[in-house]
Structures are given as C-alpha cells and as structure tokens.
C-alpha positions in Angstrom: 9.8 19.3 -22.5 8.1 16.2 -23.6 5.2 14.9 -21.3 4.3 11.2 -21.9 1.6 9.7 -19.7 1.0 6.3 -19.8 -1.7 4.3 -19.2 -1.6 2.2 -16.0 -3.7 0.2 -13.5 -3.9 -0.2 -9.7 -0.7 -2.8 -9.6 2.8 -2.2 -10.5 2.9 -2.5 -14.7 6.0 -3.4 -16.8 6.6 -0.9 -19.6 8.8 0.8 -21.6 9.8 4.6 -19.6 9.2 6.9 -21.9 12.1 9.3 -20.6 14.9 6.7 -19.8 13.4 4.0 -22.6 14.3 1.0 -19.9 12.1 -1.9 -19.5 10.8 -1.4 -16.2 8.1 -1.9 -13.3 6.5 1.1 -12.4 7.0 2.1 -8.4 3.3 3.0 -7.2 2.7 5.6 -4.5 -1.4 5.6 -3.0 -2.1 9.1 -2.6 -5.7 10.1 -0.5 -7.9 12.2 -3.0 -11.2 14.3 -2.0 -13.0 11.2 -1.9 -10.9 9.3 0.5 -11.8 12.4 2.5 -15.3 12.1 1.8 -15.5 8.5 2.6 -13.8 8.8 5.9 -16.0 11.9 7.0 -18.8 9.3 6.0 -18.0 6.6 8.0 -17.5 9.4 11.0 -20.9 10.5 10.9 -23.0 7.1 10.4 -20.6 4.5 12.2 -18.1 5.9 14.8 -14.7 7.4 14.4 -12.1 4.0 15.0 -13.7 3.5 11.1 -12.1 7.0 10.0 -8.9 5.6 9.7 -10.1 2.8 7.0 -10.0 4.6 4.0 -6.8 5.8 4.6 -5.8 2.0 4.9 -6.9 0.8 1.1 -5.6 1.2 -1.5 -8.9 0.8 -3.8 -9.9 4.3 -2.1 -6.7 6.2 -3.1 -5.4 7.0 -6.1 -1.9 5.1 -7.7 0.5 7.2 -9.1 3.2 5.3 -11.5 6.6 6.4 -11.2 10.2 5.0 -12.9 12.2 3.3 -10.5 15.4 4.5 -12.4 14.6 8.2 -13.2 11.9 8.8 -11.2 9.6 10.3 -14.3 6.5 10.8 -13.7 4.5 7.9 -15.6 0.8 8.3 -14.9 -1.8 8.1 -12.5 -4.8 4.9 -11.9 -7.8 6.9 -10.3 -9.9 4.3 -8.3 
C-alpha cells in the first residue's frame, strides 16, 4: 500500500488525488484535538461555561483533515 500525504491548508485545495489521479477539491472535515479541549476547559475556569462551547464552534481551533470527494483517500491533515 502506497501512502501519499499531501500538503494542505485550512480551506478546501485543488489538487491532483494521488490514488484516483482526478483533479479535485479536497472535502475538509474539523476535527477537535487536545487543545480544543484545553482551550475550552480554559475558558470554563476563567470566564463561565456558555464560553465552553466556542472552541468547538471555529474552525481555527480544530484541526482540517483533507479527504477526495471521489474515493474518499485520505489526503492530509492542516493542524491549526
């Protein structure tokens, strides 16, 4: 098996899928890392808890994962 990762950014990027070789715009999922978690338990502890929720919210506090809309391959992740 043949892993190419490619390098991405926050927004949706055209490219070349390495697996299905069409030109396409990568799908992005946000996924909430450890420090989305972090942020949120911050925001609990100095500001009040309706502010939890917040991080969860943005996008610039969770990572982008790049997919192919065609085949679904994995294509690389954007850590913010």
């Amino acid at each position: 098996m043949n892993v190419n990762i490619v390098a991405v950014g926050p927004k949706p990027t055209q490219i070349v899928c390495p697996s299905c070789q069409a030109t396409i715009v990568t799908r992005v999922d946000h996924k909430s890392t450890t420090k989305t978690h972090i942020i949120a338990l911050v925001l609990c502890l100095f500001l009040c808890w309706p502010c939890v929720c917040v991080p969860y919210c943005m996008d610039s506090c969770q990572n982008a994962d790049h997919y192919c809309p065609n085949c679904n391959s994995y294509l690389g992740t954007y850590q913010h």
